[in-house]
Residue, then its C-alpha position, 0 to 999 in steps of 0.5 A: x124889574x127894569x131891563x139894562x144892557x150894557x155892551x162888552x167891546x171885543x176889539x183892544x185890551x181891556x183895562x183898568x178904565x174898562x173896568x172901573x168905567x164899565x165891568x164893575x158898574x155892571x156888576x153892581x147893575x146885575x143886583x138891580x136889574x133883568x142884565x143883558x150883556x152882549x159882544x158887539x163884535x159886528x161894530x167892531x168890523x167898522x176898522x180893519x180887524x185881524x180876524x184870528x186876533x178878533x176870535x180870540x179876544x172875544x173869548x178872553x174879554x168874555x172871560x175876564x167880565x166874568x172873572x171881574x164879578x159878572x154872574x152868568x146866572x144873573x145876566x143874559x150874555x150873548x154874541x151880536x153877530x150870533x143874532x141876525x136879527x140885529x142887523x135886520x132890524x137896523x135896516x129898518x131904523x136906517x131907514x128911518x135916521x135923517x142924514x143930519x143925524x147920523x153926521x152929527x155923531x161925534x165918534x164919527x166926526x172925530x174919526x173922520x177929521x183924522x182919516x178920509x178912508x172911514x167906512x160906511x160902516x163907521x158912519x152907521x153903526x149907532x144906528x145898528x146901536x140903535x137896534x141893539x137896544x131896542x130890540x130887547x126893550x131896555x129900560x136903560x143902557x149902561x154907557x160911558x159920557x162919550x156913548x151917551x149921544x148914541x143913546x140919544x138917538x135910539x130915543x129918537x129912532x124909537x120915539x119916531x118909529x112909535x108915532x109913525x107905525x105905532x107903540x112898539x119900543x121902549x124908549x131907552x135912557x142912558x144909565x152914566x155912572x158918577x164916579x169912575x165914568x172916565x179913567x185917563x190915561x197916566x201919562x196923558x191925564x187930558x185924554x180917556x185910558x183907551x184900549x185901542x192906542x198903540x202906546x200902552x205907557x199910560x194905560x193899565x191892562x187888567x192882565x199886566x203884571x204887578x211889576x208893569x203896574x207899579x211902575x206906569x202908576x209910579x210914572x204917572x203924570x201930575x204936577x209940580x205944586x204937591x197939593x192933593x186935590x180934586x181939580x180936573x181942569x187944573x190938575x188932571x194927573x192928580x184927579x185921575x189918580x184920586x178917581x181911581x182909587x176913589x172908585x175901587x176902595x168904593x168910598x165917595x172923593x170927599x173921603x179921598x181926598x180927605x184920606x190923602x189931604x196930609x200926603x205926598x205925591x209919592x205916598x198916593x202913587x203908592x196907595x193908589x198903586x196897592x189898591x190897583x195891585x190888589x184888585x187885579x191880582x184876584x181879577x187875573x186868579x179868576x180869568x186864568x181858571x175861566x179861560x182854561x175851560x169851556x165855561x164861555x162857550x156854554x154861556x155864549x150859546x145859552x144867551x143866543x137861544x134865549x135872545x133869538x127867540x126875544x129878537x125874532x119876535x119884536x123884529x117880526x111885529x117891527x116888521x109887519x107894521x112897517x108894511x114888509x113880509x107876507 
């Protein structure tokens, strides 16, 4: 069976993007390959963190995976900064990574142009990504089109580390999924639902209210023309809300479009509204009883054991071959 590893963010709320983006892609993958599922939570140091807001929301996003369908007995589940050798690891491929590269990253680029005050650490965490991955010899890495460079270069770090040292990694290959790869925001279709804005109008939390969801959905952004369909570049507001749908009734765009070809505007916020309602309301039922318990902590430490012994192991030969230790 082919290894994939997909990363659960600890920083920001989950939400209906997260879901749909990633969790429920996850919970499909489980069926199909050896899961191995981990918290960054070491990049998400690369900007200021409240360390108890931190904590905790590890512990909730952890839960509302598991409450979103991920099976503990199908996957690996860990901590990132339970495992130093990730870190030790990403010292050697950062050693390895020519500047060029890591300034082309575009997450990079783009954080930059908005604050002259980055860390270091901002610009060198796809190459702790890099570790990350191929420490463990994924086949695949589950990731969003905007995370697909940073796989690109783990391809190039292993590759490169192969031909100098010897065959040693797994060369990785992004796993995209092709419906629901990108949810937008609603009040702002041209941008990705994001967990880490301020302004909350347009994004869906998987634990708002049926009242809170019901009323950004009804407020969503479209357009004027009230024609169904699916158009991104010229009717993003109207797309998203197809590709939501779409991606939680599980059914191909051809058919929902075809589902909603004789309705109104108002008739697909409402449907689209009920099937969001719907999904959440049982995904919020399962946290509750999740985050109540000890159930986290358990399979947190019994993901660490079984990953520290995989990691020590490929970090120890990475090591030797490079010319370092005893």
């Amino acid at each position: 069976m082919k290894r994939l590893l997909a990363g659960l963010k600890p920083s920001g709320e989950l939400t209906l993007g997260s879901y749909i983006g990633g969790i429920k892609q996850s919970v499909i993958y489980q069926q199909e390959y050896e899961s191995y599922i981990f918290v960054p939570d070491l990049h998400s140091i690369t900007v200021p963190q409240d360390p108890t807001i931190l904590k905790e929301r590890i512990k909730k996003n952890v839960a509302l995976y598991l409450a979103c369908g991920i099976d503990p007995d199908k996957n690996t589940i860990y901590l990132q900064s339970d495992n130093l050798y990730h870190t030790n690891l990403s010292w050697i491929f950062e050693c390895l990574t020519y500047m060029g590269e890591a300034s082309r990253m575009t997450q990079y680029k783009d954080k930059a142009s908005k604050n002259k005050n980055v860390s270091v650490g901002l610009f060198t965490y796809p190459i702790l990504m890099t570790a990350d991955i191929l420490l463990y010899d994924i086949d695949y890495v589950a990731v969003g089109i905007d995370q697909k460079q940073h796989v690109e270069l783990a391809r190039n770090l292993a590759e490169r580390f192969n031909n100098r040292f010897g065959n040693t990694f797994t060369v990785p290959n992004p796993l995209i999924p092709k419906i629901g790869a990108k949810i937008m925001d609603l009040q702002n279709p041209t941008k990705k639902m994001s967990k880490s804005e301020g302004d909350t109008k347009g994004t869906i939390l998987l634990l708002d209210s049926e009242e809170i969801i019901r009323k950004k959905i009804m407020s969503a952004v479209t357009d004027s023309d009230n024609k169904i369909l699916y158009d991104p570049e010229n009717k993003p507001g109207i797309s998203n809300l197809l590709t939501i749908y779409s991606a939680l009734k599980d059914i191909t765009m051809e058919q929902t479009v075809k589902h909603f070809e004789n309705m109104n505007y108002g008739s697909l916020k409402k449907e689209v509204a009920d099937v969001v309602v719907d999904a959440l309301t049982n995904i919020q039922q399962k946290y509750n009883e999740i985050i109540n318990s000890t159930i986290v902590d358990e399979i947190l430490d019994k993901g660490k054991e079984k990953v520290i012994k995989i990691a020590k192991a490929k970090y120890e030969e990475a090591l030797k071959k490079v010319g370092l230790g005893r």
